[in-house]
C-alpha positions as CSV (number, residue, x, y, z in Angstrom):
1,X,-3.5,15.9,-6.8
2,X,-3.4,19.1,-8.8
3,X,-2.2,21.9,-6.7
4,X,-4.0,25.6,-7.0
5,X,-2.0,27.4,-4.6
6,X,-3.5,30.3,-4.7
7,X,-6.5,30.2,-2.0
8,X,-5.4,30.5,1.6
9,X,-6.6,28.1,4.3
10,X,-7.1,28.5,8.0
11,X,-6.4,25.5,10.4
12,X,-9.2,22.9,10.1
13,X,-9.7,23.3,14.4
14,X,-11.1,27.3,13.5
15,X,-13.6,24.8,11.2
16,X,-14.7,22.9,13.3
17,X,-17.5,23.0,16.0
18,X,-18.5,20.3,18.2
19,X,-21.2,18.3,16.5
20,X,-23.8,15.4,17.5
21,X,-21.5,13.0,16.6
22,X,-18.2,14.1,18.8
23,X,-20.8,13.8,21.3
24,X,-21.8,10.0,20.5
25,X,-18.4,9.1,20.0
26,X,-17.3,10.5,23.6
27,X,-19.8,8.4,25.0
28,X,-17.1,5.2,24.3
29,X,-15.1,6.4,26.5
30,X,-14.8,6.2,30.3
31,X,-15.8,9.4,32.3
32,X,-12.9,9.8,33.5
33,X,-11.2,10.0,29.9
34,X,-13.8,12.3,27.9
35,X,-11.5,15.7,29.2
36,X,-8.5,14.0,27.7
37,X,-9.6,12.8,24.5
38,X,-11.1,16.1,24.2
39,X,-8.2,17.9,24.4
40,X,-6.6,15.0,22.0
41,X,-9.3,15.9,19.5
42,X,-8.9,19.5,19.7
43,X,-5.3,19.0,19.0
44,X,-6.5,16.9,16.3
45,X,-8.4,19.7,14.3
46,X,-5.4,22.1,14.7
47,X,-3.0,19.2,12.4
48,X,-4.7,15.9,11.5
49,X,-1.4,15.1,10.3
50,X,0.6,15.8,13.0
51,X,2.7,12.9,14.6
52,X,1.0,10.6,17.2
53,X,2.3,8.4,19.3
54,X,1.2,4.7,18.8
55,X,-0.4,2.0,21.4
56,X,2.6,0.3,21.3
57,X,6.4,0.6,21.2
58,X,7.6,-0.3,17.0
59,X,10.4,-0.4,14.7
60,X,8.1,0.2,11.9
61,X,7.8,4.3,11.2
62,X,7.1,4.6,7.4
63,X,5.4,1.8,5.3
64,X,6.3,1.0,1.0
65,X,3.6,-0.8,-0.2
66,X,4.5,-2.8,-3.1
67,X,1.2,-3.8,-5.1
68,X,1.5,-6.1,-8.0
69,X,-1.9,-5.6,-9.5
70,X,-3.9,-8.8,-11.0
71,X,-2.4,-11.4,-8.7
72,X,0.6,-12.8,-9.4
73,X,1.2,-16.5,-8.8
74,X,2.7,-17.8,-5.9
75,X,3.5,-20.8,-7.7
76,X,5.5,-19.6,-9.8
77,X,7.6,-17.4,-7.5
78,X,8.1,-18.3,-4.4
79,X,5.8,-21.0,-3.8
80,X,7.8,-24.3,-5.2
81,X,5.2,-27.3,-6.4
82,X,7.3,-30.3,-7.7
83,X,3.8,-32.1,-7.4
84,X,2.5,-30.3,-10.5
85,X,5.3,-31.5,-12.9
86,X,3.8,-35.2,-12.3
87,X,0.7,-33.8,-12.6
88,X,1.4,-31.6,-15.9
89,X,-1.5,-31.9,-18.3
90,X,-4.1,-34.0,-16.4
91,X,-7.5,-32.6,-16.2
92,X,-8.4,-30.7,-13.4
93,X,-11.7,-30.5,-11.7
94,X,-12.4,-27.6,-9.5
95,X,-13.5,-28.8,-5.9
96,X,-15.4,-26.3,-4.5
97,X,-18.2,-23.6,-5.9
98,X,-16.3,-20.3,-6.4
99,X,-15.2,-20.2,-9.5
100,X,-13.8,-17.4,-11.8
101,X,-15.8,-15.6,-14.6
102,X,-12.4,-16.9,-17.0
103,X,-13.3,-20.5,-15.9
104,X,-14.8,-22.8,-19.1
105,X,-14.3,-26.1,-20.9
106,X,-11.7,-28.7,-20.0
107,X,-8.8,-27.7,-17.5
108,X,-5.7,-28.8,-17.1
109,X,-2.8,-29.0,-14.6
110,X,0.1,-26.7,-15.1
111,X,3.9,-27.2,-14.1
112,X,5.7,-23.7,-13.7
113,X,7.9,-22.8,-16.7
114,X,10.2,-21.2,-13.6
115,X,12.7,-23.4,-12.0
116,X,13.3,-22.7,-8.1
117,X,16.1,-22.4,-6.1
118,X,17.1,-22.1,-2.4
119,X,18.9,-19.1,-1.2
120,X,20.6,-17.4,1.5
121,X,21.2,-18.9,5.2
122,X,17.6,-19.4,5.4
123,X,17.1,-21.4,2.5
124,X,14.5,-19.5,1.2
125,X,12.6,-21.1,-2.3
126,X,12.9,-18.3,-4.7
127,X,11.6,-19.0,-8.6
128,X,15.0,-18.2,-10.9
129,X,14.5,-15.4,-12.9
130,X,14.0,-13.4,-9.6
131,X,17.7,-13.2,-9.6
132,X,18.4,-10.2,-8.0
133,X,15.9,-10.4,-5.3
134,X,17.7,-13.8,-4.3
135,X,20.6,-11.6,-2.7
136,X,18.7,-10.3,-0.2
137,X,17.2,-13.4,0.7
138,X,18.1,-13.1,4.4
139,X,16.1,-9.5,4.3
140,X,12.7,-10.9,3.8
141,X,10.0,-12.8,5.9
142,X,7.2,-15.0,3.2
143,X,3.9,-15.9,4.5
144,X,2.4,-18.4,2.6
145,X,-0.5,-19.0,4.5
146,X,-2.6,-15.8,3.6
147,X,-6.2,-16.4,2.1
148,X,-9.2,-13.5,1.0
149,X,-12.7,-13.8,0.4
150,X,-13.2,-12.3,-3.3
151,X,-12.2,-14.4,-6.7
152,X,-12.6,-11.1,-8.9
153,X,-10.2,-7.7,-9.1
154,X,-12.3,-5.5,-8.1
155,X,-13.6,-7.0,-4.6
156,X,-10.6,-8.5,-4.3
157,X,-8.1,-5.0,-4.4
158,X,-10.7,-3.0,-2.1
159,X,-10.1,-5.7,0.5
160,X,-6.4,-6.1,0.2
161,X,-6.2,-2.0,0.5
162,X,-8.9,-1.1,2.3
163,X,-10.1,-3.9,4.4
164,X,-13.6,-4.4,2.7
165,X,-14.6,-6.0,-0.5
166,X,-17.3,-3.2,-1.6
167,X,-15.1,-0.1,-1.5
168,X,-16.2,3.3,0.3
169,X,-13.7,2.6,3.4
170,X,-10.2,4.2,3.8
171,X,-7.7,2.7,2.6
172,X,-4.7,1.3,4.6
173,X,-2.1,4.4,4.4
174,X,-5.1,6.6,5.4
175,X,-5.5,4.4,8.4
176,X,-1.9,4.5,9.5
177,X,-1.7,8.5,8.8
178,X,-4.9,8.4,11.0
179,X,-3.0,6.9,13.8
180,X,0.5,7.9,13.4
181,X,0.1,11.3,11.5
182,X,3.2,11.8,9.3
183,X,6.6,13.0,9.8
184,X,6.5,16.1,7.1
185,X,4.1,18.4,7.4
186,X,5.1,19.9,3.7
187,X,4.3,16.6,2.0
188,X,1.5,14.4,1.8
189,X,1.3,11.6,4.3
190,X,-0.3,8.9,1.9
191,X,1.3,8.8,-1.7
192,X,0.8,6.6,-4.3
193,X,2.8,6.0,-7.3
194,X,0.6,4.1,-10.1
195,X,0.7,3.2,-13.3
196,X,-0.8,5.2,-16.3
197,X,-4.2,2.9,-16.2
198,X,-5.3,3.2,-12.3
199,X,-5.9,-0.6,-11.0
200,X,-8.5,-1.9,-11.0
201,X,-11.1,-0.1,-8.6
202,X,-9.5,3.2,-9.3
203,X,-8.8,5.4,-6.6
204,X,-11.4,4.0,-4.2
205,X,-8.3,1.7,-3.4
206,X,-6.2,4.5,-1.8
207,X,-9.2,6.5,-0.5
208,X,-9.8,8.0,2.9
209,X,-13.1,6.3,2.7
210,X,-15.3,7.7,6.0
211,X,-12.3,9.3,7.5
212,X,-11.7,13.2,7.4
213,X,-10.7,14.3,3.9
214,X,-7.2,15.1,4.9
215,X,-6.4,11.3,5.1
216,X,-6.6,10.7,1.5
217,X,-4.0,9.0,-0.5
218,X,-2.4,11.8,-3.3
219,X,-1.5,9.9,-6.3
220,X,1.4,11.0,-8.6
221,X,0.7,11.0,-12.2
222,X,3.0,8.1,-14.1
223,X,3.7,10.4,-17.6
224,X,4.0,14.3,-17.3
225,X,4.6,16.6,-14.1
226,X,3.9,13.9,-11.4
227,X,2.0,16.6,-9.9
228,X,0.0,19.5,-12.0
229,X,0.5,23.3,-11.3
230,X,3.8,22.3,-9.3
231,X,5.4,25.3,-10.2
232,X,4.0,29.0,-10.0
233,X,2.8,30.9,-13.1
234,X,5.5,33.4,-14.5
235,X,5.3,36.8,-12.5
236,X,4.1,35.2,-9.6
237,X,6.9,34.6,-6.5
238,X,6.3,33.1,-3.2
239,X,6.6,36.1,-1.4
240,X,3.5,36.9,-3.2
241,X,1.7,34.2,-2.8
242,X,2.3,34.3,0.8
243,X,0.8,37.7,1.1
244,X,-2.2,36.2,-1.3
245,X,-3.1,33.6,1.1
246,X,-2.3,35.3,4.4
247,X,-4.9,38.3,3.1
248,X,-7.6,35.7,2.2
249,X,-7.3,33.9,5.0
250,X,-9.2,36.3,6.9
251,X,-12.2,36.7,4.7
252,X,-12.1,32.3,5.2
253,X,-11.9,32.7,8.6
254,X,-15.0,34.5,8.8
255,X,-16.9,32.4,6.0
256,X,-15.9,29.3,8.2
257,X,-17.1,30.0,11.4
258,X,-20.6,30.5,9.4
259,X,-20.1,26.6,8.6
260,X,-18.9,24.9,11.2
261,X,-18.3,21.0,11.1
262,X,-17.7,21.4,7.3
263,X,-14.8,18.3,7.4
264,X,-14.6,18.6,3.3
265,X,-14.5,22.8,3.4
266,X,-11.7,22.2,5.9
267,X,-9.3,19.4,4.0
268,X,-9.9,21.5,0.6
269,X,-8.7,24.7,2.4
270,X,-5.9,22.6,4.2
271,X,-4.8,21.2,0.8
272,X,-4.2,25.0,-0.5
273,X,-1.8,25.5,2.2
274,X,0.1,22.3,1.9
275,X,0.1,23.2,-2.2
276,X,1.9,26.2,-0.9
277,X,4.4,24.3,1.0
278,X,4.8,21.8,-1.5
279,X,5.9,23.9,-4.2
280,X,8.6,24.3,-2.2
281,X,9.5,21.0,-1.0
282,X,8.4,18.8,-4.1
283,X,10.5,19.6,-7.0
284,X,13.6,19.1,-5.2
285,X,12.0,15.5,-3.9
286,X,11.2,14.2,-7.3
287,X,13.9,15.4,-9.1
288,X,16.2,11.9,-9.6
289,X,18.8,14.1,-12.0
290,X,20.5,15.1,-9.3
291,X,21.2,11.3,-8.0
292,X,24.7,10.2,-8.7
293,X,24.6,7.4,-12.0
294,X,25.6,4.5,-9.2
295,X,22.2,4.8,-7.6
296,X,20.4,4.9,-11.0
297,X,22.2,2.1,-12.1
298,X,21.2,0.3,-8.7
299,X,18.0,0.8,-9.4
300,X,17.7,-0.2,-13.3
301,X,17.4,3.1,-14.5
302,X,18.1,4.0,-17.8
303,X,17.5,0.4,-18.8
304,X,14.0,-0.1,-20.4
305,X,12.7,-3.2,-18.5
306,X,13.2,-1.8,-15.5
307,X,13.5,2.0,-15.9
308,X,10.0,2.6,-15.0
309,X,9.8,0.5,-11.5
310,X,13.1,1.6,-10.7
311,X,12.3,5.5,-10.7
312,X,9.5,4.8,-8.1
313,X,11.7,2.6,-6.7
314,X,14.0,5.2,-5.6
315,X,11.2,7.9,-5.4
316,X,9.8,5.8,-2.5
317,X,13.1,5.8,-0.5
318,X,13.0,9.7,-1.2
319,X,9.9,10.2,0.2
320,X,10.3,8.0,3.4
321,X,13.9,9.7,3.6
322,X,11.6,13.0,4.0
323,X,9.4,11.9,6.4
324,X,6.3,10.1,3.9
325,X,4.3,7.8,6.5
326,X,3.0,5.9,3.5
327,X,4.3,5.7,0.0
328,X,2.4,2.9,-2.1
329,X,3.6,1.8,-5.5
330,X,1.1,0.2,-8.2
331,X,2.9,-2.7,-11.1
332,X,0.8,-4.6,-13.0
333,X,-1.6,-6.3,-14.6
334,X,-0.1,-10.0,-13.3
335,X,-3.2,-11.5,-14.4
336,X,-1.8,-14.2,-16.5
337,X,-4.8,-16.6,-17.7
338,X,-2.1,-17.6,-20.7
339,X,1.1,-17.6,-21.4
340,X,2.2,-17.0,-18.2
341,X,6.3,-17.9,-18.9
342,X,6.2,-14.8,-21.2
343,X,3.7,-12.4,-19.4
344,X,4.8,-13.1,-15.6
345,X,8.7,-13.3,-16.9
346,X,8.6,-9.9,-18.0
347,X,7.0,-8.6,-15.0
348,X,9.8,-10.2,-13.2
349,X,12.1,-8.8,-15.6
350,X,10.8,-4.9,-14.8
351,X,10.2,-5.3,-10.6
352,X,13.3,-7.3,-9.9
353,X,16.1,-5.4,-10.0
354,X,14.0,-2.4,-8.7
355,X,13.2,-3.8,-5.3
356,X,15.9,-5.5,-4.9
357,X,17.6,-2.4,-5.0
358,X,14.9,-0.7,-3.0
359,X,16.1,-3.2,0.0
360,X,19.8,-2.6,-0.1
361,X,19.6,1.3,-0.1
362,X,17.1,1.2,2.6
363,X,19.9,-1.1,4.1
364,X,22.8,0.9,3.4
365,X,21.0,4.4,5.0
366,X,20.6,2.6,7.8
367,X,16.3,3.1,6.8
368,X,15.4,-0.6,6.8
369,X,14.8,-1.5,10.2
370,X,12.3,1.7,10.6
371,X,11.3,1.2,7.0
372,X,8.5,-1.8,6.9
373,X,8.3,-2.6,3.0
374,X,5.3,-5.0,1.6
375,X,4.8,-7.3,-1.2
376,X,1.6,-8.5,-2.3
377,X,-1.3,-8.9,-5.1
378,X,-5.0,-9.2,-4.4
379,X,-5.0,-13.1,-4.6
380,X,-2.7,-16.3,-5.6
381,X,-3.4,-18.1,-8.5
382,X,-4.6,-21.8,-9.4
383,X,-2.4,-24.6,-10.3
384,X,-4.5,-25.4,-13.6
385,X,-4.5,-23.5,-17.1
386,X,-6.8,-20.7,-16.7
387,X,-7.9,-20.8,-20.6
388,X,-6.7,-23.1,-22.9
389,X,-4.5,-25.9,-23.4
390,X,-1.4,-26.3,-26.1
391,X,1.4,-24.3,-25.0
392,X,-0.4,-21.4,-23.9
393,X,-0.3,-22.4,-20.0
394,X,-1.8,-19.6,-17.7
395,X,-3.7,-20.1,-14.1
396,X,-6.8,-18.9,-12.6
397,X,-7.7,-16.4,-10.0
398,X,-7.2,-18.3,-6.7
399,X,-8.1,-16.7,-3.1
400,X,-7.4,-19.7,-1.0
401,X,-3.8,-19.6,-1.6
402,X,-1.4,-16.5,-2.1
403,X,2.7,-15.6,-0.8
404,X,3.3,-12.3,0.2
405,X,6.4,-11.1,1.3
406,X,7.5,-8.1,4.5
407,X,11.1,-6.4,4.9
408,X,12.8,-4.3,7.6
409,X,10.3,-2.9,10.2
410,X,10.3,-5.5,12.6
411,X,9.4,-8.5,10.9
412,X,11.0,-12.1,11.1
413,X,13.6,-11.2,8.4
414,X,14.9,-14.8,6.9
415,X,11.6,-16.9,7.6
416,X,9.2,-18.7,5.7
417,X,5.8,-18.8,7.7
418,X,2.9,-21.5,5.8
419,X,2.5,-23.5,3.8
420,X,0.1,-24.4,0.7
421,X,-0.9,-27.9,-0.1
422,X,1.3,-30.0,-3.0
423,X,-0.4,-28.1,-5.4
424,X,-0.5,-24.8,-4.2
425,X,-4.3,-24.9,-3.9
426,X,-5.3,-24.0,-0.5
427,X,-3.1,-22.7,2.7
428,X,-3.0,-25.7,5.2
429,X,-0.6,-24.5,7.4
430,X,0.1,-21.0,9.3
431,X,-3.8,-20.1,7.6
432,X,-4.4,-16.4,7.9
433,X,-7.1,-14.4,6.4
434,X,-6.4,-10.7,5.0
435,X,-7.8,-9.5,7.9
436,X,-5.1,-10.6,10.6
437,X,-2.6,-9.9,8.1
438,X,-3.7,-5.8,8.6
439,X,-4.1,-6.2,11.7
440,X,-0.6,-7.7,12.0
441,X,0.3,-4.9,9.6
442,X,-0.5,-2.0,11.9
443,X,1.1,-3.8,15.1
444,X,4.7,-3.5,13.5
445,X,4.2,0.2,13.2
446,X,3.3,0.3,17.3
447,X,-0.7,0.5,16.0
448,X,-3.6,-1.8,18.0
449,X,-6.6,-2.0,15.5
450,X,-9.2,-2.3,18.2
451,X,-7.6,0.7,19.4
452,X,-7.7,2.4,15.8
453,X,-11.4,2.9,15.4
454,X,-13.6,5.9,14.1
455,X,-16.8,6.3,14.6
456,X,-19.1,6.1,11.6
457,X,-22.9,4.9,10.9
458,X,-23.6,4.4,14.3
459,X,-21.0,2.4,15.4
460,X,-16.7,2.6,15.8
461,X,-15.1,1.1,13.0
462,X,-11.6,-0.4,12.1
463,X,-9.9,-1.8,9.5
464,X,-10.3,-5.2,10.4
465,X,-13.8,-4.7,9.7
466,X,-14.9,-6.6,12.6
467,X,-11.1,-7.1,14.0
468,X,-8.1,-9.7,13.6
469,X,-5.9,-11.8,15.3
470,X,-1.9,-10.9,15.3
471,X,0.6,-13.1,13.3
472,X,2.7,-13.5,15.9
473,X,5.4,-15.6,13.5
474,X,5.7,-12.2,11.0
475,X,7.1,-10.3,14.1
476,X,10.9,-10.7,15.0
């Protein structure tokens, strides 16, 4: 997001004019109910941001999405397969027609490099060099049953983030801002921290997709000023910017009644003012000086494995601290088709300490239990080498079979819910498709997603797609 803060913006409601559409989507609702949700969409237009109230009561108020880009293998983190040690080095045959583009010649099966462990009271399996995550054992809730549909990247991040393999529909923190709002109205309600090389799918994956602009995920930039023209040119001080957008306010005001229903003219003018606020708000936010050297040492930074995770580590617990609805972080690229002791090790290595840390000050703050933090890729990985054999062992993209992890926000802290077969093939038990898991998602933050629709192409959409069923075992 680059900020220009010096054109002014009128609320988006003085931009807005009823058009053939509010009238088609009133039509879902009863009679009796079309005055009300007027007035709700009125209010709407004012501050699409504002703070809602869900469908239902929550713990869950702010959401850090952890995304581990390329798909890291369950196998050979959390995911134990003794099976596969008996099994090292046999040929594998793929059962099954979906296969990867990486897939050719012979195959072989793959023991993990990782040894496994159980920790905390709840015995959960954690793969060894995850060492610092083990201590907060108790804290998490794994789900091992989780499937998806694509076995490529692409396909496979828009419908982990947005619900839909194609791309073109919002993204999951522009859903939940669309329901909930956001708690600061001089910060963005969707932020995303990624790495210097956007994933894979670019920015479609945090887009607001067919919802108003003002939904949008804003993603700070990994090198540099996180955010461009954060600070005012010299000469310029807020008063006078204030008096700059106040006096060309009016001539907008004017300009937008001549364009009514204009939802892009309105989020751009929107963005102005919060560019405004932000300048104010933002520095101090993402300055992580000023945090004593115990917390950056919590967090790995300063050390160069884990310096980079760690600041958005900590930046994330910042921004939720301030009232952030949505804060997603970006690692990657797990895709390890060889040499996976090496490349997946030093992913480890840099996440690790990071998020274990991320837990335990969430913890301390007393943030945790309103705080609902996620951990996930796009897809699991097979239990054969994904290349070539010798020493270079590595797996293949795998969508039948994934872990993902919750913490805080209402979910069954100190479970493990699924199960994979001996090989870590396919999810036989507690089997869930992407879909429920969203849905299940937006139920610990108090949302229903057949209540969370917007209507679009002729009909009311969701982020289900087509809608879900709960995973009642990921809720305490």
């Amino acid at each position: 997001m680059s900020i220009k803060p010096f054109f002014p913006c009128v609320g988006s409601r003085a931009l807005h004019a009823p058009t053939r559409r509010d009238f088609i989507y009133s039509l879902g609702a009863s009679l009796g109910s079309v005055a009300f949700t007027s007035l709700l969409a009125e209010e709407a237009k004012k501050n699409p941001l504002a703070p809602k109230q869900g469908h239902l009561p929550a713990k869950a108020k702010n959401v850090i999405f952890l995304m581990m880009e390329g798909g890291p293998s369950h196998i050979d983190t959390f995911d134990p397969k003794p099976m596969l040690a008996k099994m090292h080095l046999k040929e594998f045959v793929r059962e099954g027609k979906q296969k990867s583009a990486m897939e050719s010649g012979k195959r072989y099966y793959v023991q993990s490099p990782f040894k496994f462990a159980k920790h905390g009271r709840s015995g959960a399996d954690i793969a060894e060099n995850w060492s610092h995550l083990a201590k907060v054992a108790d804290d998490l809730c794994f789900f091992r049953g989780c499937t998806v549909d694509s076995v490529n990247h692409p396909t496979a991040m828009y419908q982990m983030n947005c619900g839909n393999r194609f791309g073109g529909d919002p993204g999951i923190g522009s859903w939940v801002n669309y329901g909930l709002g956001t708690l600061n109205q001089d910060l963005p309600g969707f932020i995303v921290l990624p790495e210097v090389s956007y994933p894979q799918g670019g920015a479609a994956n945090w887009s607001n997709g067919y919802l108003p602009a003002s939904f949008q995920g804003t993603p700070l930039r990994a090198k540099g000023s996180p955010i461009l023209d954060l600070t005012p040119p010299p000469g310029v001080s807020e008063v006078r910017q204030r008096k700059n957008l106040d006096l060309i306010a009016k001539l907008n005001t004017a300009h937008a009644a001549q364009h009514p229903g204009h939802d892009e003219l309105a989020a751009r003018m929107d963005n102005y003012e919060l560019a405004f606020r932000m300048q104010i708000q933002v520095p101090e936010t993402l300055d992580l000086s000023k945090e004593d050297a115990k917390t950056k040492e919590l967090y790995g930074i300063g050390n160069d494995a884990t310096d980079s995770f760690g600041r958005k580590c900590l930046l994330a617990r910042k921004l939720v601290e301030k009232g952030v609805r949505f804060v997603q972080l970006y690692n990657g690229s797990w895709d390890s088709h060889d040499y996976i002791e090496r490349a997946h090790g030093n992913l480890v290595r840099g996440v690790d300490q990071p998020i274990a840390a991320l837990i335990s000050d969430l913890k301390q703050r007393g943030l945790l239990e309103s705080t609902l933090i996620v951990w996930c890729g796009e897809f699991g990985r097979t239990p054969d080498n994904g290349v070539r054999g010798g020493t270079a062992y590595g797996r293949d993209h795998n969508p039948n079979a994934m872990t993902l992890w919750l913490a805080g926000g209402g979910c069954n802290a100190g479970h493990t819910i699924g199960a994979t077969d001996e090989l870590g093939m396919t999810a036989v038990e507690g089997k869930a498709h992407v879909r429920d898991f969203h849905v299940t998602l937006l139920r610990l933050l108090g949302l229903d997603d057949n209540k969370l629709t917007f209507y679009h192409a002729g009909r009311f959409k969701q982020l289900s797609q087509f809608g879900g069923t709960v995973i009642r075992q990921l809720i305490a």
